[in-house]
C-alpha positions as CSV (number, residue, x, y, z in Angstrom):
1,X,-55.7,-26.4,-14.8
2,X,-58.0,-23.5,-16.1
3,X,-61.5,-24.3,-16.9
4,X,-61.6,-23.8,-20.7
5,X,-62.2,-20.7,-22.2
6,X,-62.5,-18.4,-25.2
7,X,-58.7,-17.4,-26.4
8,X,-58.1,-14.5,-28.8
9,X,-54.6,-14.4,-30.2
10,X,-53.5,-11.3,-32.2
11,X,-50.3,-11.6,-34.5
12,X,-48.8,-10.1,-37.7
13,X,-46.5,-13.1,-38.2
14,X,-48.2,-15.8,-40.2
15,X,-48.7,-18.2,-42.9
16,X,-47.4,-18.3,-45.5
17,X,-44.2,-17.2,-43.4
18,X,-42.4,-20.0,-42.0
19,X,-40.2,-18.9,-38.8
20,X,-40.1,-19.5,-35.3
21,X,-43.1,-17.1,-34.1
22,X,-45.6,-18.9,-36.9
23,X,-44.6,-22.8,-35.9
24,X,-44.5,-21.6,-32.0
25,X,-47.9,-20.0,-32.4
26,X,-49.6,-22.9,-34.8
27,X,-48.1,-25.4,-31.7
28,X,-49.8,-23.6,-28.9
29,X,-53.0,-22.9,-30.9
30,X,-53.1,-26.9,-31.9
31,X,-52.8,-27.8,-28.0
32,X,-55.0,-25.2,-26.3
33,X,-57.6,-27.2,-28.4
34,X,-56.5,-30.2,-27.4
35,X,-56.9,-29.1,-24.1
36,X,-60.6,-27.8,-24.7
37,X,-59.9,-24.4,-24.8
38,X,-61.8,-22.6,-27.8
39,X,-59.5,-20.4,-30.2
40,X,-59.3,-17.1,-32.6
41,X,-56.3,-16.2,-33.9
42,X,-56.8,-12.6,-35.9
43,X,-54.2,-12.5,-38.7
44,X,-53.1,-10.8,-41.5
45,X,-54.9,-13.1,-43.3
46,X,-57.8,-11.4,-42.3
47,X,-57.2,-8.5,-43.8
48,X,-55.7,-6.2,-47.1
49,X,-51.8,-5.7,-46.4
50,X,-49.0,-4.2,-47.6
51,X,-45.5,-6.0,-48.1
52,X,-42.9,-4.7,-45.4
53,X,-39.9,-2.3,-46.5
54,X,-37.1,-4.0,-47.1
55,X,-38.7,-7.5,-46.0
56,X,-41.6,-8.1,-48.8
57,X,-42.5,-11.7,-48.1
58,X,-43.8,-10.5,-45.1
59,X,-46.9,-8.7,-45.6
60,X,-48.4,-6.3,-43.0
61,X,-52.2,-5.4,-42.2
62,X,-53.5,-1.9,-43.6
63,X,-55.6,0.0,-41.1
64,X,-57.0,-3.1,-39.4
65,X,-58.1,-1.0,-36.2
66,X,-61.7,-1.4,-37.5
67,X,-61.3,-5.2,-38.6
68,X,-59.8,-5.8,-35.1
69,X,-62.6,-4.4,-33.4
70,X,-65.4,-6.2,-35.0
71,X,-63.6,-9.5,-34.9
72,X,-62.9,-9.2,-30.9
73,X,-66.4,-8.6,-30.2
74,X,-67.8,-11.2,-32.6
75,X,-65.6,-13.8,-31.0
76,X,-66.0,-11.9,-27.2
77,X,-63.2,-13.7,-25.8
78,X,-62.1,-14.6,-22.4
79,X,-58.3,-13.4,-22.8
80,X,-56.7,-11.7,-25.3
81,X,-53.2,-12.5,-25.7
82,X,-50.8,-10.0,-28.6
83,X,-48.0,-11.6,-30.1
84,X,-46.2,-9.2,-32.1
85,X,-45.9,-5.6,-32.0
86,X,-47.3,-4.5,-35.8
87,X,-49.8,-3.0,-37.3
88,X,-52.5,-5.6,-35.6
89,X,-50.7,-5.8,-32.4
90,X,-50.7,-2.0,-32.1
91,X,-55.2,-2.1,-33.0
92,X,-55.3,-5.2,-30.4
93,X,-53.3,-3.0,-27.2
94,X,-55.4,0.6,-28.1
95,X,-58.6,-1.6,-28.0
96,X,-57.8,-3.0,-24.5
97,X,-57.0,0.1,-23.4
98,X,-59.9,2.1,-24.7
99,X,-62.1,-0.8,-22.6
100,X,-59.9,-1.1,-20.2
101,X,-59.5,-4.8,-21.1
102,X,-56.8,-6.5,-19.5
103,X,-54.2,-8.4,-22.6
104,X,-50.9,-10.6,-22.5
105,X,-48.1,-9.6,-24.9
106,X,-44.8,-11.6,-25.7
107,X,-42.0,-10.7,-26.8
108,X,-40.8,-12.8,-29.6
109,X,-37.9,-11.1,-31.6
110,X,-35.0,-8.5,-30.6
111,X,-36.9,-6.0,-33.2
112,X,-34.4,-3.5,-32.3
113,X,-31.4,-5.3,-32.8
114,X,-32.9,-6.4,-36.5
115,X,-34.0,-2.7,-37.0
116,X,-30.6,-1.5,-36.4
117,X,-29.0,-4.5,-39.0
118,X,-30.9,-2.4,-41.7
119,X,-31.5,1.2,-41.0
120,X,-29.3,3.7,-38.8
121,X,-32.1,4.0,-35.8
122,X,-30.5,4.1,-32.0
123,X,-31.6,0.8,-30.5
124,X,-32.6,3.1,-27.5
125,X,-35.0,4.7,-29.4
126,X,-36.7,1.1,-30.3
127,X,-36.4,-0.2,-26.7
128,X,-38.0,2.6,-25.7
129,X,-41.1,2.4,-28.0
130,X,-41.1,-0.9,-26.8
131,X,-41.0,-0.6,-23.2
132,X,-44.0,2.0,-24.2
133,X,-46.2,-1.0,-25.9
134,X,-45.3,-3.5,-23.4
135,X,-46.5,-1.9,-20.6
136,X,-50.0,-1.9,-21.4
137,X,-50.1,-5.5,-20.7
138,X,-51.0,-7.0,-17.5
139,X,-47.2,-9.7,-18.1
140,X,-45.6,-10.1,-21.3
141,X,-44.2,-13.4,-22.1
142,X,-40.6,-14.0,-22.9
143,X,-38.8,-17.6,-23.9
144,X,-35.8,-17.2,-21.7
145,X,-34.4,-16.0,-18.2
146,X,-31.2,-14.5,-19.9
147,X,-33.6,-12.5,-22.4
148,X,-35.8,-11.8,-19.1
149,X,-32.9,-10.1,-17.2
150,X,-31.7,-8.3,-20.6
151,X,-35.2,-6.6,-21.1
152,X,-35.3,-6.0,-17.2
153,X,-32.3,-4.0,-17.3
154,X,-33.8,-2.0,-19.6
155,X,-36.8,-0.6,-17.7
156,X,-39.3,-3.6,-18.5
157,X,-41.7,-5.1,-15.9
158,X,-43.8,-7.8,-15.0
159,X,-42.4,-10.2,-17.4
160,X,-42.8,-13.9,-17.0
161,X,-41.3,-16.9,-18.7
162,X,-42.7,-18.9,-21.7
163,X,-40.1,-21.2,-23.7
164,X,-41.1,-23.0,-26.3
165,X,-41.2,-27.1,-27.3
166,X,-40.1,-29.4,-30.3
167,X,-42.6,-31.9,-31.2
168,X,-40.5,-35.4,-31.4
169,X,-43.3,-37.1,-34.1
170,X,-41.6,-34.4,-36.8
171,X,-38.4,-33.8,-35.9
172,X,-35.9,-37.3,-35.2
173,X,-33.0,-38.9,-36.5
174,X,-33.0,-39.9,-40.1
175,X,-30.5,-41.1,-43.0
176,X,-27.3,-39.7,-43.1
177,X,-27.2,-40.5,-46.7
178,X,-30.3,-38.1,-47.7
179,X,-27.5,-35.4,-48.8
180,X,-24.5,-35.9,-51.1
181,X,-21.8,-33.0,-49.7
182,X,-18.5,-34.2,-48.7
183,X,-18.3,-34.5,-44.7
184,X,-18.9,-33.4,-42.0
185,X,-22.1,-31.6,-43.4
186,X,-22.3,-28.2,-41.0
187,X,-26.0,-26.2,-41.9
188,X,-27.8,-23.4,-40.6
189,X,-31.3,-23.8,-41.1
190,X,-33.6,-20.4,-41.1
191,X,-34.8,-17.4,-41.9
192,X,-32.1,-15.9,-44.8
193,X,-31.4,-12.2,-43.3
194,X,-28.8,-10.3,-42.5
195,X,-30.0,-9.8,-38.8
196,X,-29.4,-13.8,-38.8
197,X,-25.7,-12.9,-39.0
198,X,-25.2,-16.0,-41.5
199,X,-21.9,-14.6,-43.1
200,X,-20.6,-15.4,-39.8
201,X,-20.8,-18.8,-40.5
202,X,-20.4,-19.2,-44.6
203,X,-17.3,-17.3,-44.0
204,X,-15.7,-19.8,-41.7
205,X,-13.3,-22.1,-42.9
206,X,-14.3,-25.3,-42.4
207,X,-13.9,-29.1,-43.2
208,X,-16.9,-31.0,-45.4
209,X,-19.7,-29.0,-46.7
210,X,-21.6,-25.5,-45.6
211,X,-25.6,-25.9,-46.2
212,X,-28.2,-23.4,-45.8
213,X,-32.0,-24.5,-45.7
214,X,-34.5,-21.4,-45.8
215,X,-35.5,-18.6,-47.7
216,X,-35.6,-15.0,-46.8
217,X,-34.8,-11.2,-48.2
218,X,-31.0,-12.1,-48.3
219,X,-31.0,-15.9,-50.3
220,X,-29.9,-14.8,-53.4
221,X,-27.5,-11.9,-53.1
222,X,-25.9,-14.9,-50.2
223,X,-26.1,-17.3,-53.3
224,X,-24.1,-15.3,-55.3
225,X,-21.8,-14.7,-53.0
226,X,-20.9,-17.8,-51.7
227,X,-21.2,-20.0,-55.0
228,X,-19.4,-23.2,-53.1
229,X,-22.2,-23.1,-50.1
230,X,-25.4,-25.5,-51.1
231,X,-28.4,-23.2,-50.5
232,X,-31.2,-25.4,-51.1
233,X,-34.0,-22.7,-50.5
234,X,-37.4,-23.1,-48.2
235,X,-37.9,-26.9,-47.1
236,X,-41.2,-28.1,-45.4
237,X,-42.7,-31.3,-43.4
238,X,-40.3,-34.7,-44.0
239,X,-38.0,-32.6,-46.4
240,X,-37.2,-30.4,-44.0
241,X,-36.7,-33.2,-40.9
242,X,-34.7,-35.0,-43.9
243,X,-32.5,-32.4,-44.1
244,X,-31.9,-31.8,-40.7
245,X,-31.3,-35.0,-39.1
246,X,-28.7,-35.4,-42.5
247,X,-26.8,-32.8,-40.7
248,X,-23.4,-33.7,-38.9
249,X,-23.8,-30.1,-36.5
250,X,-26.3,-27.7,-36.8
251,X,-24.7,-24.1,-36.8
252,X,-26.6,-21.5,-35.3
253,X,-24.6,-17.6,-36.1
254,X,-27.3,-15.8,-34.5
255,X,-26.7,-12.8,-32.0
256,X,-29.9,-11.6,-31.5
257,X,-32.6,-14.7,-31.4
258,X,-34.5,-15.0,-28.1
259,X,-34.8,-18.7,-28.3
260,X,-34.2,-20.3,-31.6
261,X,-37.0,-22.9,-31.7
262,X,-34.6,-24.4,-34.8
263,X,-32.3,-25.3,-31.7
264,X,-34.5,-28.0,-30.2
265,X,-35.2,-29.1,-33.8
266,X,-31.9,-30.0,-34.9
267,X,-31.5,-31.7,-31.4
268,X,-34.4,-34.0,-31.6
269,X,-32.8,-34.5,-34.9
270,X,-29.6,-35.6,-33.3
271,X,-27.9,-33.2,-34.7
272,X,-25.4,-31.2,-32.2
273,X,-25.6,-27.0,-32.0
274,X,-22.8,-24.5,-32.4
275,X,-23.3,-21.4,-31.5
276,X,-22.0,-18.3,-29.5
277,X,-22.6,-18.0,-26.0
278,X,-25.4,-15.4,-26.3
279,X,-29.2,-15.1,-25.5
280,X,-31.1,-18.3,-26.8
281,X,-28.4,-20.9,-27.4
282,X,-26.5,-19.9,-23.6
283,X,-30.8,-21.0,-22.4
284,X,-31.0,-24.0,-24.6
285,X,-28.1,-25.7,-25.3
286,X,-26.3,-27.8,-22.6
287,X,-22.9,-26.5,-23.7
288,X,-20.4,-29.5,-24.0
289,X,-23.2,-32.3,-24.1
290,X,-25.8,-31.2,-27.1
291,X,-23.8,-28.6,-28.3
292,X,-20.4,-26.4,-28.1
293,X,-21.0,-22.7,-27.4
294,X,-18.1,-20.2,-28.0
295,X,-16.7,-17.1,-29.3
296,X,-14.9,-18.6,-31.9
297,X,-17.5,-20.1,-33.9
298,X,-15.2,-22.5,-35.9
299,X,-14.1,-23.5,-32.9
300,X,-17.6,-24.5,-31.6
301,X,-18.1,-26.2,-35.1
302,X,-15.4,-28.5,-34.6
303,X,-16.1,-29.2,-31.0
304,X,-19.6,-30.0,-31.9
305,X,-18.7,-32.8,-34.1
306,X,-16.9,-34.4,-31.3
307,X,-20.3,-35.1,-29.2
308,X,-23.0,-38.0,-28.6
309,X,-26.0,-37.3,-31.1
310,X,-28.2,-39.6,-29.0
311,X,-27.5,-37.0,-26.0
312,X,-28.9,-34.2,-28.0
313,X,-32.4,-36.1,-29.0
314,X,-32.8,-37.2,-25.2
315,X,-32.5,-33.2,-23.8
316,X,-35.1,-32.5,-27.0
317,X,-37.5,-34.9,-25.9
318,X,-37.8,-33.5,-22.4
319,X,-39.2,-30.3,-24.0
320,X,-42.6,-30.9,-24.2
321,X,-45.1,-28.2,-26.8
322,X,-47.9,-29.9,-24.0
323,X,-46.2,-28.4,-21.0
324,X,-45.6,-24.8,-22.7
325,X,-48.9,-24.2,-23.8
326,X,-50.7,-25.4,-20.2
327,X,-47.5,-22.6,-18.6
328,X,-49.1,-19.8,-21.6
329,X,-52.5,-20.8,-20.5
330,X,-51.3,-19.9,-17.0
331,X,-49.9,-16.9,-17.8
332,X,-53.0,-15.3,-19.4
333,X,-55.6,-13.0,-17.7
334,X,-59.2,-14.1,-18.1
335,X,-61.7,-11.6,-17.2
336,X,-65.7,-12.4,-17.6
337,X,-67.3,-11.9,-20.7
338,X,-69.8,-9.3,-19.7
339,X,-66.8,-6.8,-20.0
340,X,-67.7,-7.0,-23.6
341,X,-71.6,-5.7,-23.0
């Protein structure tokens, strides 16, 4: 265990935004306190931003080079770790670079997979300005060994594995009853966008009832198009765990996640996951015990049903937020904080 320390973490996803990367960074920042550690995270929050083409509820940081500087040398942390590649991931990397500072990145999101689901841009091209970023970081984090080897294969180094927890006190089994629809109840639960690949699974044929919990870019063009689908918008705290654990299988359409934290959630919810067998669910899924992963998505649907629910909180509950955030803690490099001057 690391003696405690001063921890700077840089990211452009934030509140108000609910998705994976927020709840995965508000986990870790809650336990490196708990574990004595003191922290800064540097957010958009902190500055004037902008709302992102094509993606408006998420708002992006205008110049912040300046705003990052002064706010990294006010704090003078011991380790600086960068959690997204934006506007105030790009200020944090030139910073450590210009002082020759070393930094931790992670890599949170297939950005060029979702870049190519809107505009024509070769996913080279993105990989490659990736690859670029990356490499100015002493490791970068990832969440899985499959999306390890993937970014391996395409020229990246010195990655190292971080995955991610569920916290059992928020997400558990509830009341069946807390939703009307005709059964079995299959939802996906997330971020409404088309880099989600949802249609996938509103277009399914399926027995019961299709819900969608979430709110995104793509809510209501999807509401209009699928008027027989219950799309009950964003859902927070109990409403959201009320909704989950009302399930009867989680459906996760997904091709380019590189976890899905929502996995774990509808698990410790007893809810089993189906899915296709690709990076994220192939890591975190036992595939015929807390969830069904196949080509055919319908067909995973239906197998999905068939399994224990209690198997599916027991494999949640073994993934603990405590554990992940003493591994990231790990995984950082200190360096004294005379580097600062």
């Amino acid at each position: 265990m690391r003696e405690p320390m001063r921890i700077a973490i840089v990211t452009d996803a934030w509140h108000p935004q609910i998705n994976g990367v927020v709840r995965t960074l508000g986990q870790t920042g809650a336990h490196l306190k708990d574990l004595g550690h003191e922290v800064r995270f540097i957010t958009p929050l902190d500055f004037r931003t902008y709302p992102c083409p094509t993606y408006p509820s998420i708002r992006l940081a205008v110049f912040p080079r300046r705003g990052v500087t002064r706010a990294l040398r006010e704090f003078r942390p011991q380790a600086i770790h960068i959690a997204t590649e934006g506007p105030l991931g790009h200020a944090a990397t030139a910073l450590c670079f210009r002082l020759s500072l070393p930094c931790t990145t992670s890599y949170h999101t297939q950005f060029p997979e979702y870049v190519r689901a809107r505009f024509p841009l070769p996913i080279a091209w993105s990989y490659a300005y990736l690859r670029r970023y990356h490499s100015r970081a002493t490791r970068t984090m990832v969440a899985t060994n499959s999306m390890k080897r993937q970014l391996e294969a395409r020229g990246f180094r010195n990655l190292a594995i971080w995955a991610r927890g569920v916290d059992a006190e928020v997400f558990h089994p509830g009341p069946k009853s807390f939703l009307a629809g005709p059964r079995p109840i299959a939802m996906y639960m997330g971020r409404v966008a088309v880099e989600k690949n949802i249609e996938a699974f509103l277009n399914l044929d399926l027995p019961g009832s299709k819900y969608v919990v979430g709110d995104g870019p793509d809510l209501e063009l999807l509401r209009r198009r699928y008027p027989h689908v219950m799309f009950t918008g964003q859902k927070v705290g109990r409403e959201l765990t009320a909704h989950l654990a009302a399930a009867d299988v989680f459906v996760f359409p997904s091709l380019t996640d590189t976890f899905g934290l929502v996995l774990l959630e509808a698990m410790a919810c007893g809810v089993p996951v189906a899915a296709y067998p690709v990076t994220g669910p192939i890591d975190v899924v036992q595939n015929g015990k807390t969830g069904v992963l196949h080509e055919d998505l319908k067909q995973a649907v239906l197998g999905a049903l068939k399994l224990d629910p209690a198997d599916c909180v027991a494999y949640a509950r073994r993934h603990s937020w405590r554990n992940w955030t003493e591994r990231f803690v790990s995984l950082l490099e200190p360096f004294s904080e005379d580097r600062w001057g």
